[in-house]
C-alpha positions as a Markdown table, in Angstrom:
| # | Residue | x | y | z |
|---|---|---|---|---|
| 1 | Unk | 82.7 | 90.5 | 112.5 |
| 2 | Unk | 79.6 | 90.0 | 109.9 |
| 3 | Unk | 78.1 | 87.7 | 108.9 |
| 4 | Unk | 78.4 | 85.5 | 112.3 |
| 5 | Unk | 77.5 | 89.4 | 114.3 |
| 6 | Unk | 75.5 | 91.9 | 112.8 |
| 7 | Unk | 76.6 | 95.1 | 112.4 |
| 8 | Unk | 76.2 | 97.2 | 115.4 |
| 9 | Unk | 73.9 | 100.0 | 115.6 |
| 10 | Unk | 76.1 | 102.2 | 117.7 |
| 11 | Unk | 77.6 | 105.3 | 116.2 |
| 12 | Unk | 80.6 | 104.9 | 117.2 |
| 13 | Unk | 83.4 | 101.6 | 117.0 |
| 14 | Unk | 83.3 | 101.8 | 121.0 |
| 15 | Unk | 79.5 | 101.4 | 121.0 |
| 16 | Unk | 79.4 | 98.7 | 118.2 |
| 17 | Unk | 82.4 | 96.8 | 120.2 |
| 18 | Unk | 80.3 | 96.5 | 123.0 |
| 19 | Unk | 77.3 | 95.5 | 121.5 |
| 20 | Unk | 79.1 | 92.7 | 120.1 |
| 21 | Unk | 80.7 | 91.9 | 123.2 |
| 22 | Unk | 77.3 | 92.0 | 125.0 |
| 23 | Unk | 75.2 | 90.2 | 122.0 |
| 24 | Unk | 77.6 | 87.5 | 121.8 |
| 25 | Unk | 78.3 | 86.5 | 125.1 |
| 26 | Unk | 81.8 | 86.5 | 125.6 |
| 27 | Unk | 83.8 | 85.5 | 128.2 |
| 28 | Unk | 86.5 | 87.9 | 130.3 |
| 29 | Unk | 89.9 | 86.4 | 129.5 |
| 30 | Unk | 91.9 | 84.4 | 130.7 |
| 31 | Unk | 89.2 | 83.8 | 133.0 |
| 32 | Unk | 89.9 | 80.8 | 135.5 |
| 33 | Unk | 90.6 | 81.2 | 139.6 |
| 34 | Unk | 93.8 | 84.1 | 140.2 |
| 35 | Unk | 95.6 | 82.6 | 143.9 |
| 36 | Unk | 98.2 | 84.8 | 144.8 |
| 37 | Unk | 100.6 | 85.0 | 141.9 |
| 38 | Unk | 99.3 | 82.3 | 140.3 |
| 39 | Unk | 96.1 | 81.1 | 138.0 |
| 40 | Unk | 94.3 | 78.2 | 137.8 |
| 41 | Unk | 91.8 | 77.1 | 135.5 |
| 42 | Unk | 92.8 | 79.5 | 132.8 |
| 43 | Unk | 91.1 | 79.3 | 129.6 |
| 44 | Unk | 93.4 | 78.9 | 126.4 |
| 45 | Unk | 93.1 | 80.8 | 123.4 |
| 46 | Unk | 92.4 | 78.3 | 120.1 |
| 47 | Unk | 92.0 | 78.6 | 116.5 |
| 48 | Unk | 88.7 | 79.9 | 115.5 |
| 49 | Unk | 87.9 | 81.8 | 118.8 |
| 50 | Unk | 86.6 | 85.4 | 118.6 |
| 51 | Unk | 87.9 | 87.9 | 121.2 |
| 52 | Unk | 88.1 | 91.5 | 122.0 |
| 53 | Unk | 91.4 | 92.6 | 122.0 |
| 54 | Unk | 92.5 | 96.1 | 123.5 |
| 55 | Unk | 96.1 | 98.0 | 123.7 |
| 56 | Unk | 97.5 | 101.4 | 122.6 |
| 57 | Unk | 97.6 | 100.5 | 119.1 |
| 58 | Unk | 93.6 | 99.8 | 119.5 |
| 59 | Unk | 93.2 | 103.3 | 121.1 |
| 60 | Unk | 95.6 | 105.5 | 118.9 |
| 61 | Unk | 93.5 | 103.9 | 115.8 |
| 62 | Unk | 90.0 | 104.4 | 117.4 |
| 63 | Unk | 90.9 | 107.8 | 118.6 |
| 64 | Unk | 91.7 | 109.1 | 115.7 |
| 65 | Unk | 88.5 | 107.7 | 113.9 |
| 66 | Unk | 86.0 | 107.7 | 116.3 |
| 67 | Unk | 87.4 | 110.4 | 118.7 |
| 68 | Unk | 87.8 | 108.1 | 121.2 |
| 69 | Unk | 89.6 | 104.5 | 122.1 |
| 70 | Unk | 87.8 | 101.4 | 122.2 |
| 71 | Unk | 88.6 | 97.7 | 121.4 |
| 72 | Unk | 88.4 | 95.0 | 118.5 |
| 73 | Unk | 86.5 | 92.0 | 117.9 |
| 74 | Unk | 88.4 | 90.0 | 115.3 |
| 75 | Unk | 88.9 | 86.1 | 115.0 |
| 76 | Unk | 92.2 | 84.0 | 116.0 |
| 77 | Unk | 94.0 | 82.9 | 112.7 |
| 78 | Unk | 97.6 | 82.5 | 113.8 |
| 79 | Unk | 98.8 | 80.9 | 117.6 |
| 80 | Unk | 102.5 | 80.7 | 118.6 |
| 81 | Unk | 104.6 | 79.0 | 116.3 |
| 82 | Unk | 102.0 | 78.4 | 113.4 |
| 83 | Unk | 103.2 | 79.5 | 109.8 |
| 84 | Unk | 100.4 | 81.6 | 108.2 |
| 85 | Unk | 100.7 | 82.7 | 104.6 |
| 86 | Unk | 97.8 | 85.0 | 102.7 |
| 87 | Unk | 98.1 | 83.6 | 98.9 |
| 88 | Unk | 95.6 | 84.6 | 96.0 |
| 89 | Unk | 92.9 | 85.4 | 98.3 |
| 90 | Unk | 93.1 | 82.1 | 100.6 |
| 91 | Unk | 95.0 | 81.6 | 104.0 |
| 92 | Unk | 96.9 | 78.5 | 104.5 |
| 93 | Unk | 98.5 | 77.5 | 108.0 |
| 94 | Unk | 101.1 | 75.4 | 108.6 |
| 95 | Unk | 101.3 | 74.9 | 104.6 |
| 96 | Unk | 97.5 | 73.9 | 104.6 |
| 97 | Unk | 94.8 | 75.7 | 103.0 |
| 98 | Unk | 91.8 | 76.8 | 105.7 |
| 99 | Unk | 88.3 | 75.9 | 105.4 |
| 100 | Unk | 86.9 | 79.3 | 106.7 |
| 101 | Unk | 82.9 | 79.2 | 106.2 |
| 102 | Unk | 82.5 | 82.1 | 108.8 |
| 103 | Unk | 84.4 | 84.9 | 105.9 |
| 104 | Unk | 81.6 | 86.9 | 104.7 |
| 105 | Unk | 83.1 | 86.3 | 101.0 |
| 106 | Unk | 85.0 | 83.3 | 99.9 |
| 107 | Unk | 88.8 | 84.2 | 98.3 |
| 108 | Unk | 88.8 | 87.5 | 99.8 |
| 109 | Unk | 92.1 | 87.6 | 102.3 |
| 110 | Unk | 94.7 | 89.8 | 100.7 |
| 111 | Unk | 97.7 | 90.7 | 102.5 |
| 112 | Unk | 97.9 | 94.0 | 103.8 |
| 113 | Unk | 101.0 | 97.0 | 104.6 |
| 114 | Unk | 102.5 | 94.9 | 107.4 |
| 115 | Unk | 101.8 | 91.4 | 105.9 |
| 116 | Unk | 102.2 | 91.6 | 102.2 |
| 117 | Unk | 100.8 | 88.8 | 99.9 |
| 118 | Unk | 102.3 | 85.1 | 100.1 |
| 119 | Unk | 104.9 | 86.4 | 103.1 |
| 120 | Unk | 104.8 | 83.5 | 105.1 |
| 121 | Unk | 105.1 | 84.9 | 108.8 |
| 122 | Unk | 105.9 | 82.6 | 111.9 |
| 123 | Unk | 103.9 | 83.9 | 114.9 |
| 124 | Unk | 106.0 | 84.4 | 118.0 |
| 125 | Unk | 105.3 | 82.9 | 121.5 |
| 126 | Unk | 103.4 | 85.6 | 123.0 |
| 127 | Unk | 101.3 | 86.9 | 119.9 |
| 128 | Unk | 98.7 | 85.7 | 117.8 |
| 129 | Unk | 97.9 | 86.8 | 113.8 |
| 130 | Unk | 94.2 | 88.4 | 113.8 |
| 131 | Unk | 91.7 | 89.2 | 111.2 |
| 132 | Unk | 88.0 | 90.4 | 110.6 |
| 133 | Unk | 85.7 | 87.7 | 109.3 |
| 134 | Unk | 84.7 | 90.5 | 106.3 |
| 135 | Unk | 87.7 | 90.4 | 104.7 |
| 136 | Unk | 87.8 | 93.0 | 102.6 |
| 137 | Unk | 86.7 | 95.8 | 104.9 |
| 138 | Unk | 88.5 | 94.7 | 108.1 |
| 139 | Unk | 91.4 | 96.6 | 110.2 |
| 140 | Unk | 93.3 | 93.8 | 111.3 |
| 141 | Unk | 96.8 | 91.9 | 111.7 |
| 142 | Unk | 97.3 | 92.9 | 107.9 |
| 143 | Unk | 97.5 | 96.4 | 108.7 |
| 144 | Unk | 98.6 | 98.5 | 110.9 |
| 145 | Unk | 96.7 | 96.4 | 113.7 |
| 146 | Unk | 99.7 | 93.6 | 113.7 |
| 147 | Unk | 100.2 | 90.6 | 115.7 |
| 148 | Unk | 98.4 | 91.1 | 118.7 |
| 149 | Unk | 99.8 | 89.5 | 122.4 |
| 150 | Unk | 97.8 | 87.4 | 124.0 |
| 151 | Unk | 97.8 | 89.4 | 127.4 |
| 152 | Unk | 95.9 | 92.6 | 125.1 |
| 153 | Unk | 92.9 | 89.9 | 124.4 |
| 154 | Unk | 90.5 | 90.6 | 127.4 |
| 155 | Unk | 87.2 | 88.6 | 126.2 |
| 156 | Unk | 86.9 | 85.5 | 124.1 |
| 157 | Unk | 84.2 | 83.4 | 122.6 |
| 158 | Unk | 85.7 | 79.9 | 122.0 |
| 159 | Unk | 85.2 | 78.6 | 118.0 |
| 160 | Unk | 83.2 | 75.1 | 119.9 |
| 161 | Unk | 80.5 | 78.0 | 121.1 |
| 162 | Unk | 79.6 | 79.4 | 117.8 |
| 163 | Unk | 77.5 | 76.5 | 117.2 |
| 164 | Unk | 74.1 | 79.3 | 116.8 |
| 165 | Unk | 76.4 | 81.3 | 114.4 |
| 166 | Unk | 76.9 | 78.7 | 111.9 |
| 167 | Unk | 73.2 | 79.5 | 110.4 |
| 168 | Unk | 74.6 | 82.2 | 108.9 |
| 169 | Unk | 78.0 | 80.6 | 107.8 |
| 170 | Unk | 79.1 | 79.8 | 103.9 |
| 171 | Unk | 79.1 | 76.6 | 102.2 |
| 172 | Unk | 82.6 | 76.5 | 102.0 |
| 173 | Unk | 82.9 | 73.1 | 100.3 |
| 174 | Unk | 84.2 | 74.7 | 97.2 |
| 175 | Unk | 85.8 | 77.6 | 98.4 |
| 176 | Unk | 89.0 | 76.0 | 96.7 |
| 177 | Unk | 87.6 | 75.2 | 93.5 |
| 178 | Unk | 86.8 | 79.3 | 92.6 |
| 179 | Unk | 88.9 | 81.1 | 89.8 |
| 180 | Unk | 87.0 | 83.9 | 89.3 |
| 181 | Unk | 88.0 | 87.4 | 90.7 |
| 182 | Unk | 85.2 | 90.8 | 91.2 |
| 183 | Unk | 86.2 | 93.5 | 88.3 |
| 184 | Unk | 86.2 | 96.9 | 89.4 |
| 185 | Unk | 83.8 | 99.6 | 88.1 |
| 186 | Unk | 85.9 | 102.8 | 88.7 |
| 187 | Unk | 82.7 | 104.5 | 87.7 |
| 188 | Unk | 80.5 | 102.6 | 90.1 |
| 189 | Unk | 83.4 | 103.6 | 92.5 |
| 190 | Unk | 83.1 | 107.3 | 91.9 |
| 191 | Unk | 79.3 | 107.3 | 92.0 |
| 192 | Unk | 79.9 | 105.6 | 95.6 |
| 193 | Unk | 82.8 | 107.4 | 96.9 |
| 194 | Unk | 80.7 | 110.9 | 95.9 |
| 195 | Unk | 77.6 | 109.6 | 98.1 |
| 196 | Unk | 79.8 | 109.2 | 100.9 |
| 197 | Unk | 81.0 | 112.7 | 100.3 |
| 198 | Unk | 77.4 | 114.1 | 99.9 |
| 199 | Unk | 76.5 | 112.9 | 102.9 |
| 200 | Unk | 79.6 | 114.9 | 104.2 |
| 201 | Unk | 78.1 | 118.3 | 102.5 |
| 202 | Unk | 81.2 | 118.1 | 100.2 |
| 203 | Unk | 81.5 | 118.2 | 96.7 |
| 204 | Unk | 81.3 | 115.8 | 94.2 |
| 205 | Unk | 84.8 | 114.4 | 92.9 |
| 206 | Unk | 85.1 | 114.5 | 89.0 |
| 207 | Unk | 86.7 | 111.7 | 86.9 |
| 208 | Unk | 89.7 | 113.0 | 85.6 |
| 209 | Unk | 91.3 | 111.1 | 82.1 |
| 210 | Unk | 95.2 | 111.8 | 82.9 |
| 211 | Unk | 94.7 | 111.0 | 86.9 |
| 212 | Unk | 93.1 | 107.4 | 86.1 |
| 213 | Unk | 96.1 | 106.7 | 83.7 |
| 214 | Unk | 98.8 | 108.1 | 86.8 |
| 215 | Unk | 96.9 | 105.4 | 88.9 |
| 216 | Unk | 97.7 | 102.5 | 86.5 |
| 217 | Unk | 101.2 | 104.0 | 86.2 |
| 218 | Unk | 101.7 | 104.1 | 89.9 |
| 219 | Unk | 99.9 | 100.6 | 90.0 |
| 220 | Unk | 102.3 | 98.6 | 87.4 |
| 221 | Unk | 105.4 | 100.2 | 89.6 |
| 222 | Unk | 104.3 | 99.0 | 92.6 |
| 223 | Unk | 103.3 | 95.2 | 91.5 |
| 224 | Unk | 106.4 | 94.9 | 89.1 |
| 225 | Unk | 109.2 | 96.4 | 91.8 |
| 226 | Unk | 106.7 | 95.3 | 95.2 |
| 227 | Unk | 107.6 | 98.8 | 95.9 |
| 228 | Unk | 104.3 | 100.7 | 97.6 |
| 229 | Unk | 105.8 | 103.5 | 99.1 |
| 230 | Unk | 104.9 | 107.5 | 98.0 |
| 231 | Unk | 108.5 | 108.2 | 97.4 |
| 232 | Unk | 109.2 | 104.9 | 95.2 |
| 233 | Unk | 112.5 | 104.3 | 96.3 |
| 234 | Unk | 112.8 | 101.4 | 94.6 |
| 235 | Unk | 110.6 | 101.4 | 91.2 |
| 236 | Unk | 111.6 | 105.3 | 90.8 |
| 237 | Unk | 108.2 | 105.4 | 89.7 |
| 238 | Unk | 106.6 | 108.3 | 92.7 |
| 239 | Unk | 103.6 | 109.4 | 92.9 |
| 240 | Unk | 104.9 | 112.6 | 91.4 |
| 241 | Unk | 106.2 | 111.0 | 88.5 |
| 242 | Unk | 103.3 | 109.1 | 87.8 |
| 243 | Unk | 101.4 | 112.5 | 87.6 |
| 244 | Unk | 103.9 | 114.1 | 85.2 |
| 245 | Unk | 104.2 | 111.3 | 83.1 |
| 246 | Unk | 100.4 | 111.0 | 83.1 |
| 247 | Unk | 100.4 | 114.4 | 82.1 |
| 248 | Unk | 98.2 | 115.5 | 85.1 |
| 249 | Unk | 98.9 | 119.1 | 86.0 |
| 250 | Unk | 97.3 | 120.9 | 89.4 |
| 251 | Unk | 98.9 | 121.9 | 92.7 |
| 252 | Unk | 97.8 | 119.4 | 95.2 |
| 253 | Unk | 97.6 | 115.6 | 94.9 |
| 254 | Unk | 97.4 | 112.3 | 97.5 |
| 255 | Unk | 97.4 | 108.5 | 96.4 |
| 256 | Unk | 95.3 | 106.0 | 98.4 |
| 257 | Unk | 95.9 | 102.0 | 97.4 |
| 258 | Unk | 94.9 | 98.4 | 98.5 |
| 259 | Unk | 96.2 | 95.6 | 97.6 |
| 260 | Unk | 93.5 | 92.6 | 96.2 |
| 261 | Unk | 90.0 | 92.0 | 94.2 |
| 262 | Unk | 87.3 | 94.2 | 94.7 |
| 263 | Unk | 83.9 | 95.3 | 93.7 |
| 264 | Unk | 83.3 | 99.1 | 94.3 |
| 265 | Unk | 80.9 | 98.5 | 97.2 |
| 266 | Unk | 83.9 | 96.2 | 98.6 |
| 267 | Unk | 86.7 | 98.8 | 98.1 |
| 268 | Unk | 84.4 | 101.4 | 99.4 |
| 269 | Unk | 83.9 | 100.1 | 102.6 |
| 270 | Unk | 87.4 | 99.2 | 102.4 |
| 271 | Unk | 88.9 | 102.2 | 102.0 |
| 272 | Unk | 86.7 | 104.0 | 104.9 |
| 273 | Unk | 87.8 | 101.1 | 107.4 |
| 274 | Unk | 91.1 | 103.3 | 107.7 |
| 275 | Unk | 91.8 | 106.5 | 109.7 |
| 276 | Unk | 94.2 | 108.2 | 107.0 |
| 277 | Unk | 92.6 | 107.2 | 103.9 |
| 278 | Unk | 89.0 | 108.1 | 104.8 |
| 279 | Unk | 90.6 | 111.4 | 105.5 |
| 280 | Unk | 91.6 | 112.0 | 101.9 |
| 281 | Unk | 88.8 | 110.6 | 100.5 |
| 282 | Unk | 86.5 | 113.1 | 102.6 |
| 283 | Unk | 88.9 | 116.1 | 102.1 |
| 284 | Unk | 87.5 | 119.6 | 100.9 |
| 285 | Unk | 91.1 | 120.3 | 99.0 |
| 286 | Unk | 90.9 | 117.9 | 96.1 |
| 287 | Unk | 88.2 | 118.5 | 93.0 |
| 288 | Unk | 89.3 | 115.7 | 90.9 |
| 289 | Unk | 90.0 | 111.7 | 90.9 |
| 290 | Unk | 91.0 | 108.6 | 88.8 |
| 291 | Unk | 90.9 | 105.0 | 89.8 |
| 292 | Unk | 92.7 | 102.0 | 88.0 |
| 293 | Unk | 94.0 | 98.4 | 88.7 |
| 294 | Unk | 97.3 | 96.5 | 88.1 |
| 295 | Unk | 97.6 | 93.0 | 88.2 |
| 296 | Unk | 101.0 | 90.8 | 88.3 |
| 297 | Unk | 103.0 | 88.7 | 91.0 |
| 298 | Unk | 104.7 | 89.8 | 94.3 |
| 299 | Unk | 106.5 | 87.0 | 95.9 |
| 300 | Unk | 105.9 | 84.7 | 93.0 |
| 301 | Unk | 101.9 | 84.8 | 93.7 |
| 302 | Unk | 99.0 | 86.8 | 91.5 |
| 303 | Unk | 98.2 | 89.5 | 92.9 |
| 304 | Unk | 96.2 | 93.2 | 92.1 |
| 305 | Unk | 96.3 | 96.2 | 93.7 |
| 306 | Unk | 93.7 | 99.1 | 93.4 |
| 307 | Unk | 95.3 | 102.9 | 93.1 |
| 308 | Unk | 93.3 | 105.9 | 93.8 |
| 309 | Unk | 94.9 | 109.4 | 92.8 |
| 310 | Unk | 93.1 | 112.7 | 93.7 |
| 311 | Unk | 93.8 | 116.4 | 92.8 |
| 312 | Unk | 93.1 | 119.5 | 93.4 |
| 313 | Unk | 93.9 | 123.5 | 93.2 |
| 314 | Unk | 94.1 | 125.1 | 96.2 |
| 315 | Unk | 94.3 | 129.1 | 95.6 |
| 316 | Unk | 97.9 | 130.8 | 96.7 |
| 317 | Unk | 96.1 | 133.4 | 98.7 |
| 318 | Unk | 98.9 | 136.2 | 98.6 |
| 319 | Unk | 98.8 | 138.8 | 100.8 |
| 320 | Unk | 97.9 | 142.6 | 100.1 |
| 321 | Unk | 101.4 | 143.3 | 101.1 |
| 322 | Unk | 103.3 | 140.9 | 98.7 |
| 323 | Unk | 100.7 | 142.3 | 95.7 |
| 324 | Unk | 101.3 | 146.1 | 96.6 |
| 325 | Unk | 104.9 | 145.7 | 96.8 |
| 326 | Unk | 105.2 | 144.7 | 93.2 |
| 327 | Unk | 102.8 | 147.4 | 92.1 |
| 328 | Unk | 105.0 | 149.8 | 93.8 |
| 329 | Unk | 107.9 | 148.7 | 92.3 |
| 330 | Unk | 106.1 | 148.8 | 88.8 |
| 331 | Unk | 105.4 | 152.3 | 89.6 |
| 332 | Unk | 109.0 | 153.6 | 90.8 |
| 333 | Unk | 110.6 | 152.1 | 88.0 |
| 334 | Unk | 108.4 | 153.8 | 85.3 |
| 335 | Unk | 109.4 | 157.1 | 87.6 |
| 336 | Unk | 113.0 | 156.6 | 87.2 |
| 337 | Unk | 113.4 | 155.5 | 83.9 |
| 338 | Unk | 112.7 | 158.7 | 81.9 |
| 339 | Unk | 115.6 | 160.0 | 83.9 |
| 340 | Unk | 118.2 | 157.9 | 82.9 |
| 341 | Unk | 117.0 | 157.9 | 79.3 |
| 342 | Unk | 118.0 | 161.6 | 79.0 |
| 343 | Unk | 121.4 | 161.3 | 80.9 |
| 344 | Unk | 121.8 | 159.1 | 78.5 |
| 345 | Unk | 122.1 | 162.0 | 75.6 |
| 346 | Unk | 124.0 | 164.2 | 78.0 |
| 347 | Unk | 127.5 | 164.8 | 77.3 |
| 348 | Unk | 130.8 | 162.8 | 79.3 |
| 349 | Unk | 128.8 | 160.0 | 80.7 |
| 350 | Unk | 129.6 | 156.2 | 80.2 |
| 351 | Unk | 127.3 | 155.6 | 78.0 |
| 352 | Unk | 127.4 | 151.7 | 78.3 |
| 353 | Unk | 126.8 | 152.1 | 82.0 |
| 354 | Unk | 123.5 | 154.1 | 81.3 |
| 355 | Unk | 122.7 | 151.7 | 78.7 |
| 356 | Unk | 123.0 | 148.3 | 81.4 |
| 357 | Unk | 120.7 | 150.4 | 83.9 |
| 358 | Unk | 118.1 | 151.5 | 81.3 |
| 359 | Unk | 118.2 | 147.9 | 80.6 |
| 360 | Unk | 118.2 | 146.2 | 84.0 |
| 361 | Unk | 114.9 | 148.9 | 84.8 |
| 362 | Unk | 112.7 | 147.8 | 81.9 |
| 363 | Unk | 113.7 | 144.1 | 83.0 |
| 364 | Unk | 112.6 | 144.4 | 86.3 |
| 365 | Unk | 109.4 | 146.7 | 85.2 |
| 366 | Unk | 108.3 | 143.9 | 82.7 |
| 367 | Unk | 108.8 | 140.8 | 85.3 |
| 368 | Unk | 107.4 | 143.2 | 87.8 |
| 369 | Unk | 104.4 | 143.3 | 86.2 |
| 370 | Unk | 104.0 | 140.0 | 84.9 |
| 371 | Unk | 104.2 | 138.7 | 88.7 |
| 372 | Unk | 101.7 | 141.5 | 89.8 |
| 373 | Unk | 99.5 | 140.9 | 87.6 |
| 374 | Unk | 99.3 | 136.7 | 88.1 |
| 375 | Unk | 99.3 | 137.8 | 92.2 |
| 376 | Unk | 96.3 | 140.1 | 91.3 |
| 377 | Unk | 94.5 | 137.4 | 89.9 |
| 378 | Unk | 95.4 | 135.1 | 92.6 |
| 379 | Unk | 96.9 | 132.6 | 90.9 |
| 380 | Unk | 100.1 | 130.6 | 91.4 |
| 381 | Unk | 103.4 | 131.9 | 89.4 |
| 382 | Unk | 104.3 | 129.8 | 86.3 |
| 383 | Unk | 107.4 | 128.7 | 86.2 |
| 384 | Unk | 109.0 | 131.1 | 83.7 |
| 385 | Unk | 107.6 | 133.7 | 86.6 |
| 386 | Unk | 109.2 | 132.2 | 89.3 |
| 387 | Unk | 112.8 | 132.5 | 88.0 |
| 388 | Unk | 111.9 | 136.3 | 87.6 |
| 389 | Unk | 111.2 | 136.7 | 91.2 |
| 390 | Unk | 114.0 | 135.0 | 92.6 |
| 391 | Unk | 116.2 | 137.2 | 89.6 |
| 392 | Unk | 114.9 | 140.0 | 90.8 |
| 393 | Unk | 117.0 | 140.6 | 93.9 |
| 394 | Unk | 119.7 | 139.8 | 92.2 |
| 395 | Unk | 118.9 | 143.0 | 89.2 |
| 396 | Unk | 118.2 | 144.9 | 92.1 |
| 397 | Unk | 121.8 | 144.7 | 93.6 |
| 398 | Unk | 123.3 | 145.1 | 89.9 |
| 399 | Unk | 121.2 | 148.3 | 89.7 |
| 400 | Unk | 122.3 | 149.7 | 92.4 |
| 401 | Unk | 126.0 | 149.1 | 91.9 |
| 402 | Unk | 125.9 | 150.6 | 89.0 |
| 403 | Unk | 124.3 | 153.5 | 89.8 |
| 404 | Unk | 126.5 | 154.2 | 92.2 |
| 405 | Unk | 129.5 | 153.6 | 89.9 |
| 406 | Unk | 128.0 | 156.6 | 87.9 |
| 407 | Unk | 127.1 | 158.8 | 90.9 |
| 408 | Unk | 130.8 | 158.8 | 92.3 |
């Protein structure tokens, strides 16, 4: 929640949460006086406040980040029944634009994968619409945090108690007047994004050419069709594609995206705010990377999103039993084939018989080889290979049949 908390020193989410929690002095909620079924006194959650909100979603997310489940702290946007739209980096409720001089960065709110840019979502009468006060690096009602209900929010600081936050506020007066957006240094990006990996004693990422233009590929699909998924079931345009038609060639790949204007630094801590994406940003299996922006309109409003691709080779690893059985074959077809060469001069023999298995053994010897001697090297068939090992089986059965056509 910086700039009105600082960043906790804890090393995990759990221990920052409760920092906050503790630093800030918030309130259990609903708080009030419980008699019998009822409660009296209750307090009622308003625009502005801050609260700690906790449910399964909270858990599964900090879980699988932290290793173990703890709470939010994020700040109350949307109440029953309010409109909230994100448009061109502002939010506007109920049609109006907010003043919000508690964001760490003025026009930074971008929608998100569950509230897309200039969506205008009515909050139901049990939920409220949540987000971090650093924009651009905040897990919140965007993403896959969602509308929260108001019976997960167990602590709240009410906006009128922030008064000895506001020091630290924005000048927000002309918040609305800005029509510049932060350009992204992919390079700066990749310097940043190797640090982090360094620091993980893995190895540095490359720039790669051909993967920076699949990014921009995959980026103009997905503003142009508002079509983000891997398998592109609408632009056509899949993460696959974009490789091929970048001409990017290597055996394992991943995309990571987010929508909005960001400086490296921004998209950096972005990016590492999510489970899944720090993930494939920190994994061992991908060598190279490209980064590239596309800008355009979903829903009628500008908007940009940011692509990452990565690649990699991951070595096939063949067992000694799939390479030995390809030398042996090699080496029983070069026994038999001398064989049927001189049948092939003896006298009453179908000669055009002899001639298809002479022919079907130096097939099989030559792709034979050719596969042993790419498994040898450990490295992956081409693709001319790989219809020569799945013809094989089928040469094998011809052989045979044959050779027992001339046998009886």
């Amino acid at each position: 929640m910086a700039p009105s908390f600082p960043k906790g020193t804890g090393s995990t989410d759990a221990e920052r949460s409760d920092e906050i929690v503790a630093y800030a002095e918030m309130y259990p909620y609903p708080g009030g006086i419980l008699l019998g079924a009822k409660r009296f006194f209750a307090y009622q959650i308003k625009h502005g406040d801050i609260v700690e909100i906790k449910n399964n979603k909270t858990d599964q997310i900090t879980k699988e980040k932290y290793g173990e489940s703890s709470g939010f702290v994020k700040r109350v946007i949307g109440l029953p029944g309010d409109t909230v739209e994100f448009r061109d980096g502002f939010v506007y409720r109920n049609g109006s634009l907010l003043d919000e001089p508690y964001i760490a960065k003025p026009r930074s709110t971008y929608g998100g994968d569950i509230i897309s840019e200039c969506e205008k979502v009515v909050i139901p009468s049990e939920d409220t619409l949540v987000l971090g006060d650093n924009r651009k690096a905040s897990l919140d009602s965007r993403y896959d945090l969602g509308l929260i209900r108001i019976s997960d929010i167990h602590y709240v600081l009410p906006y009128e108690n922030q008064t000895e936050y506001r020091a630290v506020w924005r000048d927000s007066s002309e918040d609305s007047d800005l029509a510049d957006t932060p350009a992204l240094d992919s390079k700066e990006f990749v310097r940043l994004l190797n640090d982090k990996r360094k620091e993980k004693n893995l190895s540095s990422l490359k720039p790669d050419v051909n993967l920076a233009r699949s990014s921009k590929i995959r980026g103009e699909a997905m503003i142009t069709s508002n079509d983000f998924s891997i398998e592109a079931t609408k632009s056509g345009e899949s993460l696959k594609k974009s490789l091929s038609d970048a001409n990017y060639k290597n055996i394992t790949f991943a995309e990571v995206y987010s929508k909005g204007y960001y400086q490296a630094s921004e998209l950096i801590d972005n990016l590492f705010e999510f489970p899944n994406t720090t993930k494939l940003l920190l994994s061992e299996e991908y060598q190279d990377v490209g980064v590239d922006t596309a800008i355009g309109k979903i829903n009628g409003c500008p908007s940009q999103v940011v692509v990452v691709h990565l690649g990699g080779y991951i070595p096939p690893n063949y067992t000694k039993d799939e390479i030995d059985s390809w030398y042996k074959l090699m080496n029983q077809l070069d026994e038999v084939l001398p064989s049927w060469e001189n049948v092939l001069n003896a006298d009453g023999v179908d000669k055009d018989k002899v001639n298809q298995i002479i022919s079907l053994i130096k097939d099989r010897r030559d792709a034979a080889e050719k596969i042993y001697n790419r498994m040898k090297e450990n490295e992956y068939l081409t693709d001319e290979e790989r219809i020569l090992l799945q013809e094989d089986t089928n040469k094998g059965k011809q052989l045979q049949s044959l050779i027992s056509e001339m046998i009886h």
